[in-house]
DRENDO-979146 format. One record per residue (C-alpha): chain; x, y negated, z; residue in three letters. Coordinates in nm, 3 decimals. Layout:
BEGIN
 chain       X       Y       Z resn
     A       X       Y       Z  ala
...
REM end
This chain:
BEGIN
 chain       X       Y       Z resn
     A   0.142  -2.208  -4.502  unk
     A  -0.047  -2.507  -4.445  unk
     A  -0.350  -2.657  -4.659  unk
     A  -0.382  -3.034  -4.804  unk
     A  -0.590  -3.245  -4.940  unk
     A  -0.480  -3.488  -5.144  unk
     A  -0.512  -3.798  -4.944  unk
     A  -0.399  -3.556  -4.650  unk
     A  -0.057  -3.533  -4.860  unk
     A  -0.034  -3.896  -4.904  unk
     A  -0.106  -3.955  -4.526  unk
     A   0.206  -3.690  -4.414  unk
     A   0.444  -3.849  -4.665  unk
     A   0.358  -4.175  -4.520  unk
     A   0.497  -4.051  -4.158  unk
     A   0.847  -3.982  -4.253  unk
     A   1.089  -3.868  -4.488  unk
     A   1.318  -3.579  -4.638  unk
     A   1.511  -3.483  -4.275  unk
     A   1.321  -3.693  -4.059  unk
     A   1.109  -3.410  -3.856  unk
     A   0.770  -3.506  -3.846  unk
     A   0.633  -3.595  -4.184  unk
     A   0.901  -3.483  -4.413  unk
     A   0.829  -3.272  -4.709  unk
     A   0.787  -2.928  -4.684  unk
     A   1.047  -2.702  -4.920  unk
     A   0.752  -2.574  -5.134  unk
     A   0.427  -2.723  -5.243  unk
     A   0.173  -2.562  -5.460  unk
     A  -0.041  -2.797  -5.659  unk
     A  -0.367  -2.734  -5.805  unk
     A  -0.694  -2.798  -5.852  unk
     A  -0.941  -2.977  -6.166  unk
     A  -0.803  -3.340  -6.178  unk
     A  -0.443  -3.331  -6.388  unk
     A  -0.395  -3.710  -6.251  unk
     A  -0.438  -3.709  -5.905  unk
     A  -0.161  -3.384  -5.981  unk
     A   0.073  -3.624  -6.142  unk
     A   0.035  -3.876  -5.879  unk
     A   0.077  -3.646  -5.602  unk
     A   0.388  -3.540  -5.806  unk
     A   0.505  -3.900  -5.775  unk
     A   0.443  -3.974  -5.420  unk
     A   0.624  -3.659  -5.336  unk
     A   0.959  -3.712  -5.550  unk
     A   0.943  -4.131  -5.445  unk
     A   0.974  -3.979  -5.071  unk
     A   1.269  -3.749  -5.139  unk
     A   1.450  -3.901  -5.417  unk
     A   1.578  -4.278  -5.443  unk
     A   1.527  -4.382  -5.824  unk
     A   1.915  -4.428  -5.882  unk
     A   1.936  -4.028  -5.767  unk
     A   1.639  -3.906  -6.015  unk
     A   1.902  -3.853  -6.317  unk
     A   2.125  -3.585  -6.139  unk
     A   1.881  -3.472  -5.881  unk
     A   1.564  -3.397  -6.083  unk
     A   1.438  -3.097  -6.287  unk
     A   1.089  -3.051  -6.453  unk
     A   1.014  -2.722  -6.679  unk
     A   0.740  -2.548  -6.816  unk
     A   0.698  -2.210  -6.601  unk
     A   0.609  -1.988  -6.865  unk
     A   0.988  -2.054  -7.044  unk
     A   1.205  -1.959  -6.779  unk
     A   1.396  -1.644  -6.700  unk
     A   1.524  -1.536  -6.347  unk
     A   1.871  -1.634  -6.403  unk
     A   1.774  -2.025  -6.518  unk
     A   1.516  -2.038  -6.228  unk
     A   1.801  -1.898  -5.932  unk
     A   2.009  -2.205  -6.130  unk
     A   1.685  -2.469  -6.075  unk
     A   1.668  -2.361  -5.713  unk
     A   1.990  -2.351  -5.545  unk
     A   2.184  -2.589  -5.751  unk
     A   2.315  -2.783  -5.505  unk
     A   2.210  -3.175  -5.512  unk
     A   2.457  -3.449  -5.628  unk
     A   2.499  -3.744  -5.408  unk
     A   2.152  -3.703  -5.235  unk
     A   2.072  -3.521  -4.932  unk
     A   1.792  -3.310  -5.192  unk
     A   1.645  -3.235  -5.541  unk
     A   1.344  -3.219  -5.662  unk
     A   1.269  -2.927  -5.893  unk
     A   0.854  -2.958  -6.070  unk
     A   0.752  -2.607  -6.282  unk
     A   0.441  -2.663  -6.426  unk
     A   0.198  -2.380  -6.567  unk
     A   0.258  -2.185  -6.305  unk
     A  -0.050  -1.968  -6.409  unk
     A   0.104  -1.844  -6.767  unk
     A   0.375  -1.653  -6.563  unk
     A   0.255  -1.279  -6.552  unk
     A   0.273  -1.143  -6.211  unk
     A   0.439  -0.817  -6.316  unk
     A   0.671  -1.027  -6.477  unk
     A   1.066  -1.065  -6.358  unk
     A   1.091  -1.419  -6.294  unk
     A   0.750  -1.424  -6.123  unk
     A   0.915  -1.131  -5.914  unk
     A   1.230  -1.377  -5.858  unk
     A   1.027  -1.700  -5.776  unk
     A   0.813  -1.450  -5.494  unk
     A   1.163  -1.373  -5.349  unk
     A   1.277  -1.734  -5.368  unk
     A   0.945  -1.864  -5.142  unk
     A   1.000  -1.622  -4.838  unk
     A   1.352  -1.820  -4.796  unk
     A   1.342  -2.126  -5.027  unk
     A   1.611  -2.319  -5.037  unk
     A   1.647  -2.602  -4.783  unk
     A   1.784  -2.880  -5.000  unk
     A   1.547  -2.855  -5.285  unk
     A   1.186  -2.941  -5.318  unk
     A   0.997  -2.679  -5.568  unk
     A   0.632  -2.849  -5.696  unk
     A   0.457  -2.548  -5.841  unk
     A   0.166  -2.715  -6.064  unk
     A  -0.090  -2.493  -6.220  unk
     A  -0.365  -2.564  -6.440  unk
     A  -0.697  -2.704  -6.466  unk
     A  -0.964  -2.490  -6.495  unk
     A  -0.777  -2.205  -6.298  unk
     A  -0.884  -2.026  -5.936  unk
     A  -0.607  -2.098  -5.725  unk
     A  -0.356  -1.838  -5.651  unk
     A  -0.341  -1.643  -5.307  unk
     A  -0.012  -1.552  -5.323  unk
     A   0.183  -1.858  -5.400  unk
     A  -0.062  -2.006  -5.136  unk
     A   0.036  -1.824  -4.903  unk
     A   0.427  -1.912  -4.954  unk
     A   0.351  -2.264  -5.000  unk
     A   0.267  -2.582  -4.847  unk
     A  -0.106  -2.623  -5.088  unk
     A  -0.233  -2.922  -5.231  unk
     A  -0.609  -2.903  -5.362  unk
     A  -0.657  -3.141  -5.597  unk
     A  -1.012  -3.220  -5.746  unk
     A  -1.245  -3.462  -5.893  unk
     A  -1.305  -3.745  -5.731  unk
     A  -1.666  -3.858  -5.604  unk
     A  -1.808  -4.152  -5.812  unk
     A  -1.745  -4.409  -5.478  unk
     A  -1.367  -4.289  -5.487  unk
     A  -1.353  -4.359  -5.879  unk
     A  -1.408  -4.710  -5.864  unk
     A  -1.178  -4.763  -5.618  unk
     A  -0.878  -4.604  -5.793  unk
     A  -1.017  -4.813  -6.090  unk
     A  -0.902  -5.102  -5.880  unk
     A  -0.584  -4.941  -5.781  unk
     A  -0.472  -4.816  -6.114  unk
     A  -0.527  -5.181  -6.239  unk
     A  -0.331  -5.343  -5.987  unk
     A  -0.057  -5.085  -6.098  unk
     A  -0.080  -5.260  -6.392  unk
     A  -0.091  -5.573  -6.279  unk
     A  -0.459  -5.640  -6.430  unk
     A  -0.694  -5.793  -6.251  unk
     A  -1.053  -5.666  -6.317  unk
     A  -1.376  -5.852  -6.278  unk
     A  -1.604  -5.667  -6.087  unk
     A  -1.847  -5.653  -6.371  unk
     A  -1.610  -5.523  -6.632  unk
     A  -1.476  -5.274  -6.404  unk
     A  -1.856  -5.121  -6.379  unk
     A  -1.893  -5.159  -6.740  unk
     A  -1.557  -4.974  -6.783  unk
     A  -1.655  -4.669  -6.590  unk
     A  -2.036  -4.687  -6.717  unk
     A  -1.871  -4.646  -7.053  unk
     A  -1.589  -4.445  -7.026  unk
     A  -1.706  -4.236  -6.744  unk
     A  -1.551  -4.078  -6.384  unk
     A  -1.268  -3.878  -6.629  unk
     A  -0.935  -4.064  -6.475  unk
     A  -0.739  -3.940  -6.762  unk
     A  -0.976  -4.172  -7.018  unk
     A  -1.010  -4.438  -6.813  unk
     A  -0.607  -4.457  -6.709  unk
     A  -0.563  -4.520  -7.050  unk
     A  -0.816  -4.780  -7.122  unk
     A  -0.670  -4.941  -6.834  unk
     A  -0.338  -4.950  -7.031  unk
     A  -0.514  -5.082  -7.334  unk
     A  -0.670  -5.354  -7.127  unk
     A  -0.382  -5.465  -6.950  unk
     A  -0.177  -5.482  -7.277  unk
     A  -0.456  -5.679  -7.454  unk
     A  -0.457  -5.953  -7.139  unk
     A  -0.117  -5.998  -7.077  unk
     A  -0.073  -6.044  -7.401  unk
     A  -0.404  -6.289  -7.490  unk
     A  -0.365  -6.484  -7.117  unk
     A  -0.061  -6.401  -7.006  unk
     A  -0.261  -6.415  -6.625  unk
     A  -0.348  -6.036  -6.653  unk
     A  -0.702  -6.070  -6.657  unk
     A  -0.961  -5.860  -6.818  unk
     A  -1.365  -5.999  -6.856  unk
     A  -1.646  -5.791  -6.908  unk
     A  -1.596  -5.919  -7.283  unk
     A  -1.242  -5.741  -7.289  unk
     A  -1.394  -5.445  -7.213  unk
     A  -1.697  -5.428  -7.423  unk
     A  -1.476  -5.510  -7.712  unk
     A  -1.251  -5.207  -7.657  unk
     A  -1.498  -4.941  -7.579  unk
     A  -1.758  -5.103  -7.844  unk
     A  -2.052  -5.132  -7.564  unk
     A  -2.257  -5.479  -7.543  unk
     A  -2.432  -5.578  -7.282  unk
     A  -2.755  -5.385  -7.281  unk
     A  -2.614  -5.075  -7.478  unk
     A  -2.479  -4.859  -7.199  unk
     A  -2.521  -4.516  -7.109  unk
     A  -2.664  -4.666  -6.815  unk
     A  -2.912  -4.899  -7.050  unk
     A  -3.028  -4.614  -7.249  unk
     A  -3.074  -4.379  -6.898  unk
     A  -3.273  -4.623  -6.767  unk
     A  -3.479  -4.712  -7.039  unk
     A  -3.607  -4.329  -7.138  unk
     A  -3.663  -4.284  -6.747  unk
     A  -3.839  -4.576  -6.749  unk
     A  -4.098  -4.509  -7.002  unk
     A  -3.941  -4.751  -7.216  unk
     A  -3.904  -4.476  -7.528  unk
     A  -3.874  -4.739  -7.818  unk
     A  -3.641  -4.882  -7.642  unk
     A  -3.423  -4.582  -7.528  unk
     A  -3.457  -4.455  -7.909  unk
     A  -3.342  -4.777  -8.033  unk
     A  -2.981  -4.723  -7.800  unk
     A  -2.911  -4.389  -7.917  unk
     A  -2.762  -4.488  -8.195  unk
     A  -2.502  -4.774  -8.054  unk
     A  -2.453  -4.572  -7.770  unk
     A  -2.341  -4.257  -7.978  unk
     A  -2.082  -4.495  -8.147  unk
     A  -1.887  -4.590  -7.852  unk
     A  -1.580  -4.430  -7.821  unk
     A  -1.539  -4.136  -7.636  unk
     A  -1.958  -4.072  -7.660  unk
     A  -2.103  -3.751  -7.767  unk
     A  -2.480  -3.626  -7.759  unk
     A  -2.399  -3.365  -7.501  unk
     A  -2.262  -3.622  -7.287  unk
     A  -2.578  -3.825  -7.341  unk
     A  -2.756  -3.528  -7.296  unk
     A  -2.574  -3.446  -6.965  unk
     A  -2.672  -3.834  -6.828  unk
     A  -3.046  -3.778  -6.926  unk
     A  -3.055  -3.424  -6.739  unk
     A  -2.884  -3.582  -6.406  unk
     A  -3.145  -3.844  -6.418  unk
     A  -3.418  -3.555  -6.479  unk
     A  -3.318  -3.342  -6.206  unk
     A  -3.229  -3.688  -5.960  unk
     A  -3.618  -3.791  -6.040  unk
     A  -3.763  -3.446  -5.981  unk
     A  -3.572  -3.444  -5.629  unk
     A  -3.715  -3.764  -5.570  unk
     A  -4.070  -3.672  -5.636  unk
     A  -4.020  -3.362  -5.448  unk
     A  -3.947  -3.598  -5.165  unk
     A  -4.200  -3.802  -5.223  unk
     A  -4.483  -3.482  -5.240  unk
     A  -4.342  -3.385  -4.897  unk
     A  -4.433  -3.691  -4.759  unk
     A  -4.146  -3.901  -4.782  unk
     A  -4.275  -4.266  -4.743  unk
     A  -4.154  -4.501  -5.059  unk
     A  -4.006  -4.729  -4.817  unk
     A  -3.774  -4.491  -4.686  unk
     A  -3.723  -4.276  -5.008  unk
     A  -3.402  -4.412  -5.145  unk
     A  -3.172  -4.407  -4.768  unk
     A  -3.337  -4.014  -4.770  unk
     A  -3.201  -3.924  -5.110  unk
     A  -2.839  -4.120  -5.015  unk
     A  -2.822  -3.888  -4.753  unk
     A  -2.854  -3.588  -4.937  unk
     A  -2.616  -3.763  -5.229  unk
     A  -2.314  -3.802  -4.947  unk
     A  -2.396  -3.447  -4.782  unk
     A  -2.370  -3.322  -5.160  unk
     A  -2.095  -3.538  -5.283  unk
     A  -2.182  -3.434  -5.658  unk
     A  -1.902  -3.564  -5.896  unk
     A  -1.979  -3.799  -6.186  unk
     A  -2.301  -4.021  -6.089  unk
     A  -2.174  -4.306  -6.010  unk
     A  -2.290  -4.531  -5.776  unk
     A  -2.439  -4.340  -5.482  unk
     A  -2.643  -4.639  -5.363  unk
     A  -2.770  -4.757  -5.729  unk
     A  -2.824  -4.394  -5.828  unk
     A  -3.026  -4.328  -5.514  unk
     A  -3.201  -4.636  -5.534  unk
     A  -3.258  -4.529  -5.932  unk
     A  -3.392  -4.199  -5.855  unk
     A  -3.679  -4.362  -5.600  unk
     A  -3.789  -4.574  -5.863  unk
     A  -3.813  -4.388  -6.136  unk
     A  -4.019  -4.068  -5.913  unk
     A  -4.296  -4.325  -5.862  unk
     A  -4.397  -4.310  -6.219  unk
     A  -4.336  -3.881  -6.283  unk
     A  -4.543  -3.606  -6.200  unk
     A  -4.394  -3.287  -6.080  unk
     A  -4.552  -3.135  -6.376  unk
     A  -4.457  -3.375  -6.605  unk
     A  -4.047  -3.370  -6.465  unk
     A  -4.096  -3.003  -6.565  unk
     A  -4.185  -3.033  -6.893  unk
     A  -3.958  -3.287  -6.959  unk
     A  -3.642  -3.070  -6.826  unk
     A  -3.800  -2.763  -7.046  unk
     A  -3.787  -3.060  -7.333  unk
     A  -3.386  -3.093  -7.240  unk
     A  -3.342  -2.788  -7.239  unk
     A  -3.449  -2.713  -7.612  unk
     A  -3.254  -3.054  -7.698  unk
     A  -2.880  -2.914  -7.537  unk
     A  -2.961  -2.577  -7.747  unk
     A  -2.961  -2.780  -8.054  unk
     A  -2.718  -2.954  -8.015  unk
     A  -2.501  -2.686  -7.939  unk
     A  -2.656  -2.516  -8.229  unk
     A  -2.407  -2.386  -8.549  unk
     A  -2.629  -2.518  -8.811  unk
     A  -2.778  -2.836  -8.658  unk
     A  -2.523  -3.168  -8.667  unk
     A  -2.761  -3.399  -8.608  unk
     A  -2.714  -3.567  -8.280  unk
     A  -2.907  -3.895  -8.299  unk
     A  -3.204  -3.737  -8.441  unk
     A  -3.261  -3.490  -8.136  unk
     A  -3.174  -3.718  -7.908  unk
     A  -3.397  -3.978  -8.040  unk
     A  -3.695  -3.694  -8.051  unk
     A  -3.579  -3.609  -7.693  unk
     A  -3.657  -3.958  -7.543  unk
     A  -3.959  -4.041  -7.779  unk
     A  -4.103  -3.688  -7.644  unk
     A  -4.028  -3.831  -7.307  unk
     A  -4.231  -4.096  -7.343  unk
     A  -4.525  -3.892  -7.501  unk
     A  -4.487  -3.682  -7.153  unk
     A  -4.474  -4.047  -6.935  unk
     A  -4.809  -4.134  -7.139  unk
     A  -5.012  -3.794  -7.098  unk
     A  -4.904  -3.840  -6.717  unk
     A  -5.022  -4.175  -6.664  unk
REM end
């Protein structure tokens, strides 16, 4: 069977619908993949294109996998639909059903000759490799992460869902804050929405809105603290752990995770630059390898690019060695059983930093 993507998916459903040739759905799709909201969308767009909403409530079925039997799954599958040409039947968890198991037996029977007037979704789980089998039977829809461009951009669409209109600035602060995980931000999107409908009335959210609801001021980002312990700036970095950690949804692995990115991003900078890279020319180089890459979760490609150069002007290869050695021993304590103290590592990481920056200059 055939292989999507998931704007692919959205682009066939787009060309027709349920009986139309061309376009229509296919009887069986298997969903999976890391990013459990780009699933549930694709779950939307897929019933909106078969279903009208005043059919849903007759003509719709959603289960967990794992709590069926054969005889309730032959019932899902082949009930016929009620004033609709189809119905749409969603099992989720597909990966908890056993294979040796009888109904995984029956749903294998059911995809060589699936029923015509029913759509099956099969959804598995994050974090799972995807299944050969049901690919095989199935029309499959990899789902996964988005790259940081993509983020922002469903930032903006998600809002206008919402009908909240973002300033450009507080939708960079948002993400800065919250990060590229759709799940958080979705529903800081719903908190901001609900907060300026009901303070304006107009729908619109300020860089203020934001910063009040994910408790980051200006100048006490991830991004803020980042930059300042890359920049040699360790007071000032070691001053920001602290307000940083208190955000919501921060952690000192996920600080630690921002400060290795930027580690590694310098140390392929200066690599470029020891090649003989010219400055000038450094930042559209290390772009290119960023969109070759596409690595998830760095925002920006442009600003982190243009990041990277600047900060490899002021490291030694040496002294980005030591300093990811230095990270290293910081992520084993803080995954450490018997050491809780995240600001204190963290603000001995970037103060060691600095020590490193001064020795090097």
């Amino acid at each position: 069977m055939g292989a999507l993507t998931f704007d692919a998916l959205l682009r066939s459903l787009k060309q027709g619908g349920a009986g139309e040739g061309k376009g229509a759905p296919d009887a069986v799709y298997y969903v999976h993949g890391d990013e459990d909201v780009l699933k549930d969308e694709a779950i939307r767009a897929l019933v909106d294109r078969v279903l009208d909403p005043g059919a849903r409530d007759f003509n719709f079925d959603q289960r967990s996998a794992s709590d069926l039997d054969p005889e309730v799954l032959d019932s899902l599958v082949n009930t016929p639909p009620l004033l609709a040409a189809a119905r749409v039947v969603v099992l989720r968890g597909v990966e908890e059903v056993r294979k040796t198991s009888k109904v995984r037996q029956a749903l294998v029977r059911y995809l060589q000759t699936p029923n015509p007037t029913t759509l099956l979704i099969l959804v598995q789980g994050a974090g799972e490799p995807p299944d050969a089998e049901l690919a095989r039977s199935a029309t499959t829809v990899a789902i996964e992460p988005l790259p940081a461009p993509r983020v922002h951009k469903w930032v903006a669409h998600r809002a206008r869902q919402l009908q909240l209109t973002l300033e450009p600035d507080a939708a960079e602060l948002l993400v800065q804050t919250v990060g590229n995980d759709l799940g958080a931000l979705a529903g800081e999107l719903e908190k901001l929405a609900a907060v300026a409908a009901g303070r304006t009335g107009d729908g619109r959210a300020t860089r203020d809105d934001v910063a009040a609801l994910v408790g980051a001021r200006p100048g006490e980002t991830l991004q803020d603290l980042v930059d300042a312990a890359l920049e040699r700036r360790a007071a000032a970095a070691a001053r920001l752990i602290e307000p940083v950690l208190e955000q919501a949804g921060m952690t000192g692995v996920r600080i630690l995770m921002a400060l290795g990115t930027a580690l590694i991003g310098t140390a392929l900078a200066r690599a470029e630059l020891d090649r003989g890279t010219p400055p000038a020319r450094l930042a559209g180089a290390l772009l290119g390898q960023l969109r070759a890459a596409r690595p998830f979760g760095l925002g920006s490609w442009e600003q982190t690019a243009s990041r990277w150069a600047s900060w490899a002007a002021h490291w030694s290869a040496g002294s980005l060695r030591a300093a990811l050695r230095l990270a290293l021993d910081a992520d084993r304590a803080l995954k450490s059983t018997t050491l809780t103290d995240e600001r204190g590592i963290l603000v001995q990481l970037v103060l060691a930093l600095g020590v490193l920056q001064q020795e090097a200059a």
